[in-house]
C-alpha positions as CSV (number, residue, x, y, z in Angstrom):
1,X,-0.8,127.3,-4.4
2,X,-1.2,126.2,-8.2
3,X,2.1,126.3,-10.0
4,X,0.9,128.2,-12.2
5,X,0.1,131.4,-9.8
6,X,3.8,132.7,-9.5
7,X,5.7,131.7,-12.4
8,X,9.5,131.0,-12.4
9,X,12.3,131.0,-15.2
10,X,15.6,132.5,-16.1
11,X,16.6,133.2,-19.3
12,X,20.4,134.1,-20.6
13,X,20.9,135.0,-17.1
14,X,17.7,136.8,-16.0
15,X,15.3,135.6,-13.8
16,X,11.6,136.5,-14.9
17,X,9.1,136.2,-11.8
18,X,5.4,136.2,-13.2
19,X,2.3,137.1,-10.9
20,X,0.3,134.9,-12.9
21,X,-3.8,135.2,-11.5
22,X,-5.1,137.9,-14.8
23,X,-8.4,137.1,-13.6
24,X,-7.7,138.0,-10.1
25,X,-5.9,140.7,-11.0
26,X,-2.9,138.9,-9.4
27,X,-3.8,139.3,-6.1
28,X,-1.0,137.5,-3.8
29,X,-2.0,134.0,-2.1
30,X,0.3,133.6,1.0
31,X,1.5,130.7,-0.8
32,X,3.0,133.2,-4.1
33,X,4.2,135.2,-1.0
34,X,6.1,132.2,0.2
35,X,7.1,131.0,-2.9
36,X,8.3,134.3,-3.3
37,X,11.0,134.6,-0.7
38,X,12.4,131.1,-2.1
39,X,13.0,132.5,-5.3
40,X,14.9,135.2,-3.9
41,X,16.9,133.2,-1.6
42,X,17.7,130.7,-4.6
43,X,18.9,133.4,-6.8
44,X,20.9,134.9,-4.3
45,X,23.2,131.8,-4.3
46,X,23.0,131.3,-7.7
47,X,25.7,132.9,-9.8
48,X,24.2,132.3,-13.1
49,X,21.7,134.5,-12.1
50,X,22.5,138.4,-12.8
51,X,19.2,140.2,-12.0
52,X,15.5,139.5,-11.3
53,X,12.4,141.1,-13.5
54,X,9.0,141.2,-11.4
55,X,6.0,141.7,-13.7
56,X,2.2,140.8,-13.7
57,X,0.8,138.7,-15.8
58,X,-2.3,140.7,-18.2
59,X,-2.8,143.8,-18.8
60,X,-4.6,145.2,-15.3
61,X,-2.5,144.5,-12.8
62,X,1.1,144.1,-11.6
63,X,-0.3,142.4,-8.5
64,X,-3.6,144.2,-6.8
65,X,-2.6,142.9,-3.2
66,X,-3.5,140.5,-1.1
67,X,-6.5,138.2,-1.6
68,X,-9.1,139.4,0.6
69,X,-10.1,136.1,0.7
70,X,-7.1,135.0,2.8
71,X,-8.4,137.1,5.7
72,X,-11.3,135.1,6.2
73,X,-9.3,132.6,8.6
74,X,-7.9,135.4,10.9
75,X,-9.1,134.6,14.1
76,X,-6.6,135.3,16.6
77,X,-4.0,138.5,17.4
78,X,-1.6,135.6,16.2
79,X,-2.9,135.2,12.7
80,X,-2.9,139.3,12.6
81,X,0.7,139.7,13.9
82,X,1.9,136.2,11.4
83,X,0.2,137.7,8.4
84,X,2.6,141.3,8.7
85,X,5.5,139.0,10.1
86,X,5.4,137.3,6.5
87,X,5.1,140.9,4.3
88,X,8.3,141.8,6.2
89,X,9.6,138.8,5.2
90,X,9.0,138.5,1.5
91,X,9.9,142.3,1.3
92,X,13.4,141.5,3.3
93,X,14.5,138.9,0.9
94,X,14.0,141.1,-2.0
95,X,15.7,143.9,-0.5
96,X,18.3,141.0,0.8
97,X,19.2,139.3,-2.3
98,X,22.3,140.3,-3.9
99,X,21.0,140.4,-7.4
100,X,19.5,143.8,-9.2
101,X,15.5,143.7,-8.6
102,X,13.7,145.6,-11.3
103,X,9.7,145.9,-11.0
104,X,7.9,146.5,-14.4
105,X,4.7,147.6,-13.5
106,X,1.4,148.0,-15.7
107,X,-2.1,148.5,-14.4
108,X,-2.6,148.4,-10.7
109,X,0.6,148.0,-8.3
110,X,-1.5,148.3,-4.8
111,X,-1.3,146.9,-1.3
112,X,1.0,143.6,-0.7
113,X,2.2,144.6,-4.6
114,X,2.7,148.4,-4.3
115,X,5.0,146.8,-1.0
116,X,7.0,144.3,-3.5
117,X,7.5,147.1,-6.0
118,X,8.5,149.7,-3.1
119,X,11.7,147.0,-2.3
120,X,12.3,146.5,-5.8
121,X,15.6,148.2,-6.5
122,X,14.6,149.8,-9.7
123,X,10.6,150.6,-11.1
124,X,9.9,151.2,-14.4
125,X,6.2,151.3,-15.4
126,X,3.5,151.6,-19.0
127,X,1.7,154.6,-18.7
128,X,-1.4,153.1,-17.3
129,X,-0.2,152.3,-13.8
130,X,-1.2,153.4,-10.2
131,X,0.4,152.7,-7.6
132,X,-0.8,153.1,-3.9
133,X,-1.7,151.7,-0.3
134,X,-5.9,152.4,-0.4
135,X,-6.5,150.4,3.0
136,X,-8.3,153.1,4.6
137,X,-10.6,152.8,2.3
138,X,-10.9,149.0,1.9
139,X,-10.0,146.8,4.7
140,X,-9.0,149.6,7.7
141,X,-6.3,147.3,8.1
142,X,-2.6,149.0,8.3
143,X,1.1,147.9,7.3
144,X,4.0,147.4,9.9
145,X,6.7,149.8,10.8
146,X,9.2,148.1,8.6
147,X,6.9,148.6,5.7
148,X,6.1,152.5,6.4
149,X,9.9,152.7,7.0
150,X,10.5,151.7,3.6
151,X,7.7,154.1,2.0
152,X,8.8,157.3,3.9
153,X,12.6,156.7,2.6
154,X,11.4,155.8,-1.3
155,X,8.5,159.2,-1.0
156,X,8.8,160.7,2.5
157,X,6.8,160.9,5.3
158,X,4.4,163.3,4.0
159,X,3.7,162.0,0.8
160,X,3.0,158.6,3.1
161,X,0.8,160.3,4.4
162,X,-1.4,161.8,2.2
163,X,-1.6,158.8,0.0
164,X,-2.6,156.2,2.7
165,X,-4.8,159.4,4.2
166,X,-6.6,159.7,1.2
167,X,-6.7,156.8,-0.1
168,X,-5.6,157.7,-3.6
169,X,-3.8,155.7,-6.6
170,X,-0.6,157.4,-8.0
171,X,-0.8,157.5,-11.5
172,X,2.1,157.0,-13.8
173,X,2.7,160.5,-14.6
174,X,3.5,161.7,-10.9
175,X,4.9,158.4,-9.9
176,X,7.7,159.4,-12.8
177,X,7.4,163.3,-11.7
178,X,8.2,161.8,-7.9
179,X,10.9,159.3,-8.5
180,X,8.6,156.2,-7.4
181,X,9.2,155.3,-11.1
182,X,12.5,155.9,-13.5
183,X,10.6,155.5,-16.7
184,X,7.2,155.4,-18.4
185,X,6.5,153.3,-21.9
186,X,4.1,153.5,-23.6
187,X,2.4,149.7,-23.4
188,X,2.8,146.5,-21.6
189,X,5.0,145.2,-24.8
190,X,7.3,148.1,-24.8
191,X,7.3,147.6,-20.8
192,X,8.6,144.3,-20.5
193,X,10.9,145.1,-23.7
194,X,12.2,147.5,-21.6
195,X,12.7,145.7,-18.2
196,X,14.6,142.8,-20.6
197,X,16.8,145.5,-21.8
198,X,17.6,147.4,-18.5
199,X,17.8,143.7,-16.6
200,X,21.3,143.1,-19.2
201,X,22.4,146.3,-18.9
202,X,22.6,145.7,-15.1
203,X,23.8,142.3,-15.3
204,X,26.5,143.4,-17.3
205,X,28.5,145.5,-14.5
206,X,30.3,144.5,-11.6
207,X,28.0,142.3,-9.5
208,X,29.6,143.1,-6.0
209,X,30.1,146.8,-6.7
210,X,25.5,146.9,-7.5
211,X,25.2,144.0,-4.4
212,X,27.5,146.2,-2.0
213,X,24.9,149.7,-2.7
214,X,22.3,147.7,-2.3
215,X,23.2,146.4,0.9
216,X,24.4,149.9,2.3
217,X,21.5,151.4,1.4
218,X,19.3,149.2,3.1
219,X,21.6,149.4,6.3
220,X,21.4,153.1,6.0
221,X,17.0,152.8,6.7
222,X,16.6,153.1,10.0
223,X,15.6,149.8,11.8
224,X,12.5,149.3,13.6
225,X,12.7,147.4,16.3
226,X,10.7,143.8,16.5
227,X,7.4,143.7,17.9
228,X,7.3,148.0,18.4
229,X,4.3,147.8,16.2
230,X,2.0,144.8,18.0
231,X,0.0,147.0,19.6
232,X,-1.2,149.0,15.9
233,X,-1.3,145.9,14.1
234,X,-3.5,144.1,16.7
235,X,-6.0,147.4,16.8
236,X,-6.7,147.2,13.1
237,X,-6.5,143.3,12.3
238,X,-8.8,142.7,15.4
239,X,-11.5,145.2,15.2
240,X,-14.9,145.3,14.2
241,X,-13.9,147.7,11.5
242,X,-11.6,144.9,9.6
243,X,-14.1,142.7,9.5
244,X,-16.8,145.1,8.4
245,X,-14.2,146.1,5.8
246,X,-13.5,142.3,4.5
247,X,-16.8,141.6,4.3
248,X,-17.6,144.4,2.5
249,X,-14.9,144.2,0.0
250,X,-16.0,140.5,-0.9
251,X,-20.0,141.6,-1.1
252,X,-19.0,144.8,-3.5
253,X,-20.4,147.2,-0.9
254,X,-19.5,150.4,0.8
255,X,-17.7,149.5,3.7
256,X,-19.4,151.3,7.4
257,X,-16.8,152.6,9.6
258,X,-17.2,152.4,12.9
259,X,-13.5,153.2,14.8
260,X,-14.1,149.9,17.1
């Protein structure tokens, strides 16, 4: 990973993490999600540190996912079962981590991004987001049970549902109308205005008081069990279909389903 892809700094107490691939439209490396989990770990220990602001860098995306690109070197059930081991991961530090997460999201939040944003604490978003999980009409891969956990508590299991069903991006208006999001601005300036602005006004109140909720209402999610989701993982990540749908994704083409 280039230094440059996730970008790290605090400032008077808040620390700013930067998806910074504009030209990808900040589609996660496995390296950004790595580097990632470090940050949170490193600013859960640090007490100069009083919240966290997650934004993408540009004006399309928050983060789009990620890069299909990375899939290329699955080969075995292992590399499958490693690659949702790792989401869990990054998503568990954020939730984790003591300090206030806020997501500011503009243009597209989807996949491995919509997932960061999901564990984010609070979601504030410009008017010309989407949010949403369109794997079914992408890669035909699917998320672990931890991660659909998380969804059906944030929208419930219905909403779930439809959106990974159908394959549709939330936009901004229902993901306010919903509760996904808490506010909508009007830009990308007024955005990360905003997230600056909400990040003190957190930082400023009692830090074990916001770490304690946090931490309650993450033990209050009911757990899934390791390894109770093998068996789904290993049918999408190893079929024909996932391929197909990779390959497809990469040559800008219609994916053809075959259910094998």
């Amino acid at each position: 990973m280039s230094e440059q892809d996730l970008l790290w700094e605090v400032r008077d107490g808040i620390g700013w993490i930067t998806f910074n691939r504009p030209a990808a439209r900040n589609a996660m490396t496995f390296a950004m999600y790595d580097r990632l989990i470090e940050i949170c770990e490193q600013a859960g220990t640090d007490r100069g540190i009083r919240a966290l602001v997650l934004n993408g860098a540009g004006e399309k995306a928050f983060a789009s996912g990620t890069d299909i690109s990375q899939f290329r070197a699955f080969e075995t059930e292992a590399d499958a079962l490693a690659y949702e081991a790792r989401i869990d991961r990054v998503l568990e530090a954020l939730e984790r981590c003591p300090r206030p997460t806020i997501a500011a999201i503009s243009g597209a939040c989807t996949g491995g991004g919509a997932g960061i944003a999901s564990a984010c604490d609070l979601r504030i978003a410009a008017r010309g987001a989407r949010f949403g999980f369109p794997v079914a009409r992408t890669l035909g891969n699917c998320l672990s049970m931890a991660n659909y956990a998380r969804l059906a508590a944030l929208l419930g299991p219905a909403l779930v549902t439809e959106i990974v069903f159908t394959a549709r991006l939330v936009e901004a208006d229902e993901a306010k109308a919903i509760g996904l999001v808490s506010e909508l601005l009007d830009d990308k300036p007024a955005l990360l205005a905003r997230a600056e602005a909400l990040a003190k006004l957190v930082a400023g109140h009692a830090p074990l008081t916001l770490a304690a909720t946090k931490e309650a209402l993450r033990r209050l999610r009911p757990r899934v069990p390791a390894g109770q989701d093998k068996d789904l993982i290993l049918m999408c990540y190893m079929s024909r279909d996932f391929r197909e749908g990779m390959e497809a994704f990469l040559a800008k083409r219609p994916p053809v389903w075959q259910g094998e």
